[in-house]
N, C-alpha and C positions, 0 to 999 in steps of 0.2 A: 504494500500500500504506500504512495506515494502523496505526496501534499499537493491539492488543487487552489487554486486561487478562488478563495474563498467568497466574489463576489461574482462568482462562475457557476450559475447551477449545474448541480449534478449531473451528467451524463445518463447515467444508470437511473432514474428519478425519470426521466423524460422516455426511458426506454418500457421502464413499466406504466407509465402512463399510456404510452403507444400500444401497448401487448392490452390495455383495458378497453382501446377504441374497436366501439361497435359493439363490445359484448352486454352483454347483461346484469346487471348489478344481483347480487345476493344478499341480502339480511337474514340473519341468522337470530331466533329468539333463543338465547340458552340458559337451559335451567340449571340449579342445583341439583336437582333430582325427579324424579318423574311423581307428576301431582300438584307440583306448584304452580300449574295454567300457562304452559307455554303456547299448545293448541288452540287457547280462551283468547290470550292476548295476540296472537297471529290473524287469529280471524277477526278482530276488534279493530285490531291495525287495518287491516283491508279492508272492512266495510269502509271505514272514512276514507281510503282511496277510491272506493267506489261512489260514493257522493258527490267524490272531488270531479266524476267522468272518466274515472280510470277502467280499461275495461279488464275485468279479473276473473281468474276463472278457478276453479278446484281443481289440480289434480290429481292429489290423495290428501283426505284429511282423514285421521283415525279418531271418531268419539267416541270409543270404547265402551257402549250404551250409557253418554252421560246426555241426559236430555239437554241438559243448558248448552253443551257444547252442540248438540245435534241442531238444535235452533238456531244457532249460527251461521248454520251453515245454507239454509234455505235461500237468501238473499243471491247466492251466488250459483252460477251455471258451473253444475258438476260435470267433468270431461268421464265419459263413460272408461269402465276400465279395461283392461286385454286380460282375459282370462286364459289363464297356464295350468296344463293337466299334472298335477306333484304327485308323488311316488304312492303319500296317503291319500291325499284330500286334493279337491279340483283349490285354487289358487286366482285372486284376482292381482294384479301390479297396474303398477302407471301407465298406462299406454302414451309413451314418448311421441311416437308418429302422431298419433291425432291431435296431440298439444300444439307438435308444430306446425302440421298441417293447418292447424287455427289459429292458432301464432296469436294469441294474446298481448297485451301489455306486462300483466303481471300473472305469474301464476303461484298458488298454495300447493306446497310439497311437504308435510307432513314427515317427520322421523326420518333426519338426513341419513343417520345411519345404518338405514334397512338394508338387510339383505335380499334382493330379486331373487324370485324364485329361477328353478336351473332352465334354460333353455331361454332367457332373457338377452338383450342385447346387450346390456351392462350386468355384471354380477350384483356391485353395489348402488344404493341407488343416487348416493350422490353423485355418481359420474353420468346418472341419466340428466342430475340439475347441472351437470359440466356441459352435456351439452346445450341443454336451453341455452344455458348463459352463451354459449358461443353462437348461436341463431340471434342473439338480443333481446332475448325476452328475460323480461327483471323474475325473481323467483325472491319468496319467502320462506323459509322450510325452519325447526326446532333441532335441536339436538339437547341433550343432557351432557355434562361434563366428563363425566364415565367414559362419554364414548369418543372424547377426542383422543387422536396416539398416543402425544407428549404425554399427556397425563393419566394412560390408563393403570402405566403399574405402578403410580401413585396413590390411586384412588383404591388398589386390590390391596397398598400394602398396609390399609387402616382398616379397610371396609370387609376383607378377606374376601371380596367378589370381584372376579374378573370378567369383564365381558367380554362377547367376543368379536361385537358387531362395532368397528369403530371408525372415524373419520380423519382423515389427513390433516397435518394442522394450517397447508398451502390453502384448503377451504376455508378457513376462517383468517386469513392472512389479508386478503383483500375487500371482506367482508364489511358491511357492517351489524355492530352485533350489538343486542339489547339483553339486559341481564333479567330475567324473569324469576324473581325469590318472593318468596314467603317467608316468616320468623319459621324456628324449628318447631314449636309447640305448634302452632297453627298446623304445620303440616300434619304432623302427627294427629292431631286431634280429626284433621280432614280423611287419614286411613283409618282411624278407629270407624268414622262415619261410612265406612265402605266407598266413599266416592273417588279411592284413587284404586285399591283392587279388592276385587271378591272377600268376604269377613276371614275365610281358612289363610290365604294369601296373606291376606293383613296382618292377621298375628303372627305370622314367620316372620313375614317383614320386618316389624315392631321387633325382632328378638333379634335380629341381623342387621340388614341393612341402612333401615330406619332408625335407628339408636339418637340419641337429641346430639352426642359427639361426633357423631357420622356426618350426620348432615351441617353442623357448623362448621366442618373441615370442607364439604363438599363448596358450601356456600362460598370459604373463604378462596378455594380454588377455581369456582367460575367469574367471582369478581377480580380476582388478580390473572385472570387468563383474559378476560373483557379489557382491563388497563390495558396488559401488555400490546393487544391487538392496535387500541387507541395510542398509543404510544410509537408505534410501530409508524400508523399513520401519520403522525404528527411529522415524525422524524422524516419521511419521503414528501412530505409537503415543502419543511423546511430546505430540504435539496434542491426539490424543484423547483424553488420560489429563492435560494440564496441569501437566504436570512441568517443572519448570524445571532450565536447566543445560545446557553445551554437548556433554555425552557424544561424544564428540571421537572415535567409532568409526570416522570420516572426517574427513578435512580439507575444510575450508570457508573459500575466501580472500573477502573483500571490501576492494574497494579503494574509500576517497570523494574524487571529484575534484568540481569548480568550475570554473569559467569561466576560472580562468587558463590560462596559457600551459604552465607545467610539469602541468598533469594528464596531459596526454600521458606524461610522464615515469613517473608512476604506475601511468598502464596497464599500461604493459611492462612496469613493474618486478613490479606484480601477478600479469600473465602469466606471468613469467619463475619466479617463486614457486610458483604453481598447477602448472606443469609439472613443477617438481623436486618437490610434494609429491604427484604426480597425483589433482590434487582443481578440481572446480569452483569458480568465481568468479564474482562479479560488481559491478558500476560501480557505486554509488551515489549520489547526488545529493540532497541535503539541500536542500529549499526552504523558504529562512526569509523574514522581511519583507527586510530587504537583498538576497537572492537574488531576491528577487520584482522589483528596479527595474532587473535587468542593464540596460545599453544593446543595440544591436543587435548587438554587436563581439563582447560577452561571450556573448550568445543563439548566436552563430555559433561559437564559440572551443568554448562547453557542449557541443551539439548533436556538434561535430567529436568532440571528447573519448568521448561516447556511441557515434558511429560506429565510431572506434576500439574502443571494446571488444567491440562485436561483429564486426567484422571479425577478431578477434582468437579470437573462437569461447568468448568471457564475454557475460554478462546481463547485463541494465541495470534498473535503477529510479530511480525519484524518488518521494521522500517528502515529505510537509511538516509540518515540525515547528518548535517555538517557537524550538529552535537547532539548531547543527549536532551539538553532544553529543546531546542528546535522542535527534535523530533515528539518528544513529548507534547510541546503547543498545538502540533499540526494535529496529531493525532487524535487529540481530543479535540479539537472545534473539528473536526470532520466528525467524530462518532458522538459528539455532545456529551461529551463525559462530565459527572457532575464530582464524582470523588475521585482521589489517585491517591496513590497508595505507594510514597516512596521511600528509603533505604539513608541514613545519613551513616555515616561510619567519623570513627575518631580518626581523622588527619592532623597531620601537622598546619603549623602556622604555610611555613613557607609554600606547601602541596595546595593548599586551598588560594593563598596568591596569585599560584603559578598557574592552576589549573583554574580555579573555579569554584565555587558550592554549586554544587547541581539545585540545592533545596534552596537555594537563597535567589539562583536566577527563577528557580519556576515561581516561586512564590509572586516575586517581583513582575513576572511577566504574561500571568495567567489570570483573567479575572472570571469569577461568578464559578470556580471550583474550589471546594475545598480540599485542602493539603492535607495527609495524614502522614505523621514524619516518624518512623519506627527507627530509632538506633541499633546498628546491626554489629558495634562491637569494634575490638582495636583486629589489626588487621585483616580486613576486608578491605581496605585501600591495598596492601600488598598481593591478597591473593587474585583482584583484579585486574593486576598491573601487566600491560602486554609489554609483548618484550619491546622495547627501542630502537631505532632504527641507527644503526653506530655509522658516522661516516667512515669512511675507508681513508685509508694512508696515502693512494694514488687521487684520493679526490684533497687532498689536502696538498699536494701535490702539483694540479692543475691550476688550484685558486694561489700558488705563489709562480708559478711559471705566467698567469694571467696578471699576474700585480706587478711581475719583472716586464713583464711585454708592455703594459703601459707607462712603467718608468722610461723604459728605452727610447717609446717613442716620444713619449714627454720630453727627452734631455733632446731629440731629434727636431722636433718641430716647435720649439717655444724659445723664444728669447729674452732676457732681462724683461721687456715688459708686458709678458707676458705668464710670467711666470704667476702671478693670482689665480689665472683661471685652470688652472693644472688642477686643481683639488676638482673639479668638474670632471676633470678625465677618470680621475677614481671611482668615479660610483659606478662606472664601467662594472669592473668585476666584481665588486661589490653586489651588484644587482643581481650580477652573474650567478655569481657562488650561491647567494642566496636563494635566489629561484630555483636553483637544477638541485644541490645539494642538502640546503637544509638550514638551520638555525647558525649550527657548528662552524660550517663551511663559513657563510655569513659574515661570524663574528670575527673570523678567522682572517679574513679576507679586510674588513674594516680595518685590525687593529696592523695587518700590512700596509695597506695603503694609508695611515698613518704616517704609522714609520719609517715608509719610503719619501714619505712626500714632506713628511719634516727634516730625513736626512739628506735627501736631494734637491731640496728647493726650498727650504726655508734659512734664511741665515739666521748663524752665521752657519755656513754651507758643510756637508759632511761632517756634523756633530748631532747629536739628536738633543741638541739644548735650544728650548723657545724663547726668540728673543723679544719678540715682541706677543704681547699676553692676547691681540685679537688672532691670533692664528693658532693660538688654543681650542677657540671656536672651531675651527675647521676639524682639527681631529677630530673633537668631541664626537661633531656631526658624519663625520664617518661612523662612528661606531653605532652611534644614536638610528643611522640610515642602516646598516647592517642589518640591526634587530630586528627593525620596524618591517623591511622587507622581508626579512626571515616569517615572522609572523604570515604577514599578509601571503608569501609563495605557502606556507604549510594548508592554511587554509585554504587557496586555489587549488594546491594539488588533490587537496582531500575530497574537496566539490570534485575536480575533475577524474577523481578516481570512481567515483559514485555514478558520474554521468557514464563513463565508460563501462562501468558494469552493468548498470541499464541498459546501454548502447549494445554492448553483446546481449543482451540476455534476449531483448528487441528483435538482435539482429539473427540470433539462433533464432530465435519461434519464427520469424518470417523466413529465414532458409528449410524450416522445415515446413513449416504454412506452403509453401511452392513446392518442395518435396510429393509433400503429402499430393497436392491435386491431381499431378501426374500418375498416380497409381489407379490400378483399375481391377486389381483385383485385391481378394481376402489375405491371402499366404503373403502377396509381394508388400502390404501395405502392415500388415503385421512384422516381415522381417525389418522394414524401414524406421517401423517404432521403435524396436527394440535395438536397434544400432542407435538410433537416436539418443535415446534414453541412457545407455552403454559410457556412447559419447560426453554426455553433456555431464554424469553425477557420477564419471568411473567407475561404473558397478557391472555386476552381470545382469541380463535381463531375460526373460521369457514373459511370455503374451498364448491367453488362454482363450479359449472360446467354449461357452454355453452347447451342450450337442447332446441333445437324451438325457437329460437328467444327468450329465455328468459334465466334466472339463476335459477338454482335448487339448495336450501342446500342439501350438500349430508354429511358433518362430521362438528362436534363442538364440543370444550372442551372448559369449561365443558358443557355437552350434553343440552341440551332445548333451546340455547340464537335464538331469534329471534331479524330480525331487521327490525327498522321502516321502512317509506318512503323515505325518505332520505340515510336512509344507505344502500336502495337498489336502487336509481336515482345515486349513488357513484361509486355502485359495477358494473353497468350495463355503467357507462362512462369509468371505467378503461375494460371492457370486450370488446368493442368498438373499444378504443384508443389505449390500451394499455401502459399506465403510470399509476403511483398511484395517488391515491384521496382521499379524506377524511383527515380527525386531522391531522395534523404535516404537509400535502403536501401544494401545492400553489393549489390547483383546490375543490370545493365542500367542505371548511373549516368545513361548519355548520353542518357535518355528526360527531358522538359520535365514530366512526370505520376511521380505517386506511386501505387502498383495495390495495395491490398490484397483479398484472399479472402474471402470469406462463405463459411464451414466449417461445416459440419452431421458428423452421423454417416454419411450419404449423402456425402460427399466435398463439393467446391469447387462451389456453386450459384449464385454469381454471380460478378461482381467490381468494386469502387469504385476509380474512379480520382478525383486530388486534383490542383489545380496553381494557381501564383498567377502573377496579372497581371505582379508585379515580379520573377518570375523565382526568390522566394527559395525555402527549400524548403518544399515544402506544411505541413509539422506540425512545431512545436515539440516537444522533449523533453518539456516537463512538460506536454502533450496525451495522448499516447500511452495511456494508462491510458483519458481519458475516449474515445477514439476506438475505443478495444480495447472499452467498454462496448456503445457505441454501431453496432459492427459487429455483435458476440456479440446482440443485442437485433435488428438487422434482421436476418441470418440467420434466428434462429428464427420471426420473422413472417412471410420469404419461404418458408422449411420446411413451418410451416404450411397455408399459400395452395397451392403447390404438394400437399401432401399430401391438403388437402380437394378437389384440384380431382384429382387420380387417387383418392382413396378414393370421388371421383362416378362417375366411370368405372366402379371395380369394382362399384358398388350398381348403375350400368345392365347392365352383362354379368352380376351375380348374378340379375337381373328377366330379363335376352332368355335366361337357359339353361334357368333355370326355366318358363318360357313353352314353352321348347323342349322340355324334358322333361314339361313338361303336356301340348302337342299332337302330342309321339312317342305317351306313354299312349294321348292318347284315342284317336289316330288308326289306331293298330295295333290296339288293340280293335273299334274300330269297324268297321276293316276285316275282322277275322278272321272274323266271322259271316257276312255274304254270300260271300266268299270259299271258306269251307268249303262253302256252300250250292250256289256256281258251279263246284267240283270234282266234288259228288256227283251234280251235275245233266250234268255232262260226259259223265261216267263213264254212267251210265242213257241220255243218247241215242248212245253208243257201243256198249252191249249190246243196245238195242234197233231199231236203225240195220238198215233192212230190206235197203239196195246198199252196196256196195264205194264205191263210187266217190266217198264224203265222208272217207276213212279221212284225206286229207292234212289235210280240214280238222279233223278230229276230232285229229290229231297235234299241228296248232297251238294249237288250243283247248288241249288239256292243258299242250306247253311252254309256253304265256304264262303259262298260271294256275299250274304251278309256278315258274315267274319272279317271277310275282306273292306267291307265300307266301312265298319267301324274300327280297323285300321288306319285304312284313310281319312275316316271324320277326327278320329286323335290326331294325326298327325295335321291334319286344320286349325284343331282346336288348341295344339300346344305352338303350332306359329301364331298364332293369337294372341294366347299369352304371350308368349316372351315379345312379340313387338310391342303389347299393350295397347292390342285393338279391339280392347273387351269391350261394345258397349250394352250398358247395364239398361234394362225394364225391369227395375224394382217395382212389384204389386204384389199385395196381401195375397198369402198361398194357404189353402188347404192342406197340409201335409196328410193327409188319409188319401186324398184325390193324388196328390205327387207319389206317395209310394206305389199306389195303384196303377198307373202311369207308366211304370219305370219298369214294374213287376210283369206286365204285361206284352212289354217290348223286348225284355229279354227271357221270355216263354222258354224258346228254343232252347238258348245258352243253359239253363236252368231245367231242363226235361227228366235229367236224372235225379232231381234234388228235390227233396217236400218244403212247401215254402211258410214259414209261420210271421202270419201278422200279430204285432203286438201294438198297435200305432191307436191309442184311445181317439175315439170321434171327438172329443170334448176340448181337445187341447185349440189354445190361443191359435188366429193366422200368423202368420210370419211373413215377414218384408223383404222376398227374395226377388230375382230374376229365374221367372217357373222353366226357362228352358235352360239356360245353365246348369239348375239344380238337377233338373230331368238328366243332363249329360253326366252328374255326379254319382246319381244313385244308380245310372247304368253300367257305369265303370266300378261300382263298388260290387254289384251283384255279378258281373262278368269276372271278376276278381273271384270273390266266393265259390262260383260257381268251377270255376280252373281251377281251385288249389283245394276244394273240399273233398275229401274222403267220397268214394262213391255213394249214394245212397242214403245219406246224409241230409242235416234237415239245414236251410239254411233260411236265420232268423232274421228281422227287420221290426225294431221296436223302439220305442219312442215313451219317454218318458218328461214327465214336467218336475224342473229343477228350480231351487230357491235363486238361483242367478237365470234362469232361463228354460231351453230346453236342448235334450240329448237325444239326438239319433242314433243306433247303433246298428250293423250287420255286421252277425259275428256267422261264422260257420265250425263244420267240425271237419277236426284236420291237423296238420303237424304243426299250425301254428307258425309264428315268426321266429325266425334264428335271433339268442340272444343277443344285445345289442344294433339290431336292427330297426325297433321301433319307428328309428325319428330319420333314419335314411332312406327309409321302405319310399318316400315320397321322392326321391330324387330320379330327374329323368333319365331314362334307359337304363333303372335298375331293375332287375330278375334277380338279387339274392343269389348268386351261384354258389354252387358247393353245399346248398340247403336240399331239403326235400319239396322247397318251392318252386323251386326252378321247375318251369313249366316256358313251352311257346309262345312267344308274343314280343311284343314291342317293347317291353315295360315302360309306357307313356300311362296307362291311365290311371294308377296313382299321383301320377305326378299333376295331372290334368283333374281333378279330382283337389287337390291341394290348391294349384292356380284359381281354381273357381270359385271354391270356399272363400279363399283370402277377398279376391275381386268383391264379392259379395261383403263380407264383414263376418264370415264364420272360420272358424277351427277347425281343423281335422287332426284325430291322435289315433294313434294304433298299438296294437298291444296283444297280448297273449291272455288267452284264458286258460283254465288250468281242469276246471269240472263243470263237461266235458272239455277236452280237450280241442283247444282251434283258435282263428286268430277274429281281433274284432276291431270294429276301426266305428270311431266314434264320430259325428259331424257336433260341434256346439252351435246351436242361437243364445246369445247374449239375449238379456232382458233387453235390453232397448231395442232389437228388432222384432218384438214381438206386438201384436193389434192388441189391444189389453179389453178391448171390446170387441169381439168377431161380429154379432149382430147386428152391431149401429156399422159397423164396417162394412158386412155385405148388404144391407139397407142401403148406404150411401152406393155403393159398386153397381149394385142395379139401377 
């Protein structure tokens, strides 16, 4: 992290601002615990947006039969729901498609953290409100505190309840969120009253979860999770808007440790701090030119200190700045730190002269933070101390051969009166020395040019005695100019040491930023990583890939390194988790390898592992940053690679369906004409058939070539679908007249098979298109009738359901192959290798599915068990049903 100009809004502030444009806004009402009205107050909220003209629609509320909350909910247009056939019990969910098919203003999403039943589009169902938001449409939805991430195995390690149904804390990250509490007796008093669950529930409750200390914890952690949120926001305002000032609406600890010995001491004391103010923290690490020459003790002593404060469950940085104030000031007015947390040690008089107080500039140059000044004891100035940078003998050397070469030419080019401005030709090397070499050089260099210039040009001439006392001055001011530029080079060099390490570090990501684009495949852009990587932190590297549930080496520099047990129980918990593990991290210590993640928005896609020869730990502290760059950079290359090599995939299966739906077209056409030609001509030598005695063959000739049109009629009806040239005549159906219909057309199909109606007269009409449905129940009984046991009774029954009504044709028969169920509808499937496999197309389950959908019904299939055979269910949802059939066919005639 580097210091911006502070009257510069944030970069990164205007980028998440851009990532919100167009989307949809979320409000999140979140409770302490379930009962205290978050449902009440959601739909409360939204009536007054409905008054205001807001158009609002429901599309899931749960009132768990509380009439107050049920009454709420009348005002508002309920989105009907998609009903899902589950393993026990039929299942209703959100139906996403028609919210956005309707595309509301605002919509109610009830229980962010539900789980979608299995066969959904999203498992969870706040990614169904991930998507709303990304259509534009605003969403309201609750959650309970339990169930965000961060806090659930804090909330299990009071409550001993762990839940399992939980929500991202990126969802409430951008959110805004209202805190829904009640005091804790009031709740309680409200479970005793049954009105949050059933009286047996309740008293479990009341003896677990419900405790009056449970829920003052719970409270205290949804209103400190609510700040943090606001806080969060505040601070990305302040970015984007370049306001200075620590607005202290939260506390913010940082502590800056060093390579001593007492940083440890710091951490704690930081930790110990952040906890009493419950506020975040984090380690800082100021890297100056003396920080820059640690020895190996200090690298290791830094490094530990760093580990500590994440183990400690605090952030870490390093910065590099010309000192340790600087870096300090910058740090906090960028992260709005309100405390800091620094280290004084007993120095000498002269060392604090020479150098500095660290506590006495920040104090001096910091305002609206407060200072915490821990004394860390007599020697922690010595164990600080980097080594010195000693000039050399040859550079001591050059700065007299440079003070003799301008004496020389001083005696060469100046006459009697000129002799004054000579002390001018000195600062020559003077400058010299001091810029290239250092303080030493400098002073070294002054107190020659002195001495040369008092024994060679000051009378009385060749003595080093001043005779006149203003050319005292001039020495002085040699020496005086020595220093001053000694100074002023150490600090230029140290800036330009800083910029140059930037400049490479810059300049490495963008040599491999262009590396990277040129690769085109998985293997060449893996081995490229891991030389990179190799390169840049002199370590060994290997790059893992995701593949079956397990990790595959697919590159390593240098080539052969294989790794044990452990460095693969490492690799396979950062593939998982997605954090690092192994050497240097807090997780899986005893692995010889460092693993970190390549994260995308698709989750964990690879993984780097790092390790060195001498056992030390793979990455320095002040690496970290460039390593964080240089992951972030090959993730996205490998994202890439991967997505253009599936987005090739989808362009060849866009070309083979298309293809497919060309030669269903032509092919159904093509066939329809002789077809019609081969029935009329059937038909004519059956009328004019002068014996009896061809009637079997004239029988067959008809059933094939009706076999044959309803070949061809699928193969119409499935180019239909898929171009989506369904159009629908939705009118109120009879289902006793449709199964009758249907029953009747496929006679033939059906001759071997006894047929049982169970289809009550009494049931509701339904809002279908009667010849669609007519092409469904003829593909389901032609299905039956092919794969049902000879002789066999094959049933059709109709039952009325609390959500609506259920068709079913089951037969008797070997049934569906396990795991078939939900593919049985895919086109040109026959089940091979099953006892189903029978002749045909397999188009009219699939065509049977298309139609249902087109329509607004379900189709599920499944196995029965006694008797044994398979049964495929059609659903009508309650809203397709006439809830009056007599004023209906009244009106119809």
């Amino acid at each position: 992290m580097t210091a911006r100009d502070p009257d510069r809004p944030a970069p990164e502030a205007f980028l998440r601002a851009a990532a919100q444009e167009g989307r949809g806004r979320l409000k999140v009402f979140l409770g302490a615990a379930p009962g205290v009205g978050k449902t009440y107050e959601m739909l409360t909220d939204a009536a007054a947006r409905v008054r205001e003209g807001v158009d609002v629609v429901i599309g899931v509320v749960e009132t768990h039969g509380r009439a107050e909350t049920e009454a709420l909910t009348r005002p508002f247009e309920i989105m009907p729901r998609r009903h899902t056939e589950g393993s026990v019990r039929a299942l209703d969910e959100m139906d996403i498609d028609a919210i956005l098919a309707r595309r509301p203003r605002l919509v109610l999403v009830d229980e962010l953290a539900h789980t979608n039943a299995p066969g959904s589009r999203h498992p969870k169902r706040y990614q169904d409100v991930d998507e709303l938001l990304a259509a534009g449409i605003d969403v309201f939805s609750t959650v309970n505190v339990q169930h965000i991430e961060s806090l659930n195995d804090v909330v299990a390690s009071f409550t001993r309840v762990r839940v399992r149904e939980t929500v991202p804390d990126r969802m409430l990250d951008d959110a805004d969120i209202e805190v829904v509490d009640i005091p804790p007796d009031e709740l309680i008093e409200r479970l005793k009253a049954g009105k949050v669950y059933v009286p047996d529930e309740a008293a479990r409750a009341l003896g677990h979860f419900f405790s009056r200390t449970n829920l003052q914890a719970l409270r205290e952690l949804a209103l400190r999770r609510a700040a943090q949120a606001v806080d969060a926001e505040m601070l990305g305002d302040l970015r984007a808007r370049a306001l200075a000032g620590t607005f202290a609406a939260g506390e913010r600890v940082l502590v800056a440790v060093d390579a001593a010995a007492s940083a440890a001491e710091l951490v704690r004391a930081a930790k110990r701090l952040a906890d009493a103010l419950r506020a975040p923290w984090t380690a800082l690490h100021v890297e100056t030119e003396r920080t820059r020459r640690l020895d190996a003790a200090g690298q290791s002593r830094l490094a530990a200190t760093l580990a500590l404060a994440v183990q400690l469950g605090g952030g870490t940085a390093t910065i590099p700045a010309a000192n340790v104030v600087d870096g300090l000031c910058d740090f906090a007015a960028e992260a709005r730190i309100t405390q800091i947390v620094v280290g004084k040690s007993l120095r000498s008089w002269w060392f604090e002269r020479r150098y500095g107080s660290v506590v006495d500039a920040l104090v001096r140059g910091i305002d609206g933070v407060a200072v915490h000044v821990l004394p860390t004891g007599k020697g922690a100035a010595q164990a600080t101390a980097p080594r010195r940078t000693i000039t050399r003998p040859m550079d001591y050397l050059l700065t007299l051969l440079m003070v003799a070469g301008v004496t020389g030419i001083a005696e060469i080019v100046t006459g009697p009166k000129t002799v004054n401005s000579v002390d001018m030709m000195y600062l020559v090397p003077v400058l010299t020395a001091a810029t290239i070499w250092g303080l030493r050089a400098g002073v070294f260099a002054g107190v020659l040019s002195a001495l040369a210039y008092n024994f060679f040009f000051l009378p009385p001439l060749y003595t080093f005695t001043i005779a006149d006392p203003a050319n005292l001055v001039t020495v002085l001011v040699l020496l005086v100019v020595a220093v001053i530029v000694s100074q002023l080079a150490a600090r230029t060099r140290v800036q330009a040491d800083l910029a140059a390490s930037g400049a490479r570090a810059n300049a490495a990501l963008a040599g491999f930023s262009r590396q990277l684009t040129g690769v085109t495949t998985v293997p060449e852009l893996a081995q490229s990583i891991c030389a990179e990587i190799a390169r840049l932190f002199d370590v060994r590297a290997v790059m893992m890939l995701p593949k079956r549930g397990d990790l595959i080496l697919i590159a390593a520099v240098p080539p052969g390194d294989e790794l044990g047990a452990v460095e693969l129980a490492a690799a396979r918990w950062v593939a998982d988790k997605g954090r690092p593990a192994g050497r240097g991290s807090d997780t899986l210590t005893a692995a010889d390898w460092l693993f970190h993640p390549l994260n995308t928005g698709r989750g964990t896609i690879a993984v780097i592992g790092m390790a060195r020869d001498d056992g030390r730990d793979p990455l320095r502290p002040d690496s970290l940053a460039l390593l964080t760059s240089v992951l972030d950079q090959s993730a996205l290359a490998l994202d890439r690679i991967q997505l253009e090599a599936e987005m090739a995939d989808v362009a060849q299966l866009r070309e083979r369906d298309r293809l497919r739906a060309t030669l269903l077209a032509s092919v159904s056409h093509d066939l329809r004409t002789p077809l019609t030609s081969i029935v009329a001509a059937a038909n004519e030598l059956r009328a004019t058939a002068a014996t009896t005695s061809n009637t079997p063959l004239f029988d067959t000739l008809d059933a094939e070539t009706q076999r044959l049109r309803r070949f061809v009629a699928n193969l119409l009806d499935m180019a239909r679908i898929e171009a989506g040239a369904l159009n629908l005549n939705i009118q109120p159906t009879d289902l006793t007249d449709a199964v009758a219909g249907a029953v009747h057309d496929v006679r033939r199909a059906l001759a071997d098979h006894p047929i049982a109606l169970a289809v009550p007269p009494d049931l509701p009409l339904v809002r279908i298109d009667p010849q669609l449905f007519h092409h469904c129940l003829i593909n389901l009984l032609d299905n039956a009738g092919k794969y049902a046991d000879p002789g066999t009774t094959v049933t059709i029954a109709a039952t009325r359901r609390y959500d609506g009504i259920e068709l079913t044709v089951t037969d008797e028969g070997p049934g569906l192959p396990p795991g078939s169920e939900a593919r049985i509808f895919d086109t040109f499937l026959r089940v091979e290798g099953s006892d189903r496999t029978k002749d045909g197309t397999g188009l009219g389950l699939a065509i049977v599915k298309g139609f249902a959908e087109a329509m607004g019904l379900t189709v599920a299939a499944g196995t029965r068990s006694d008797p044994r055979g398979a049964r495929f269910a059609v659903q009508f949802p309650e809203a397709l049903l006439v809830r009056a059939p007599a004023v209906a066919t009244e009106a119809a005639e």
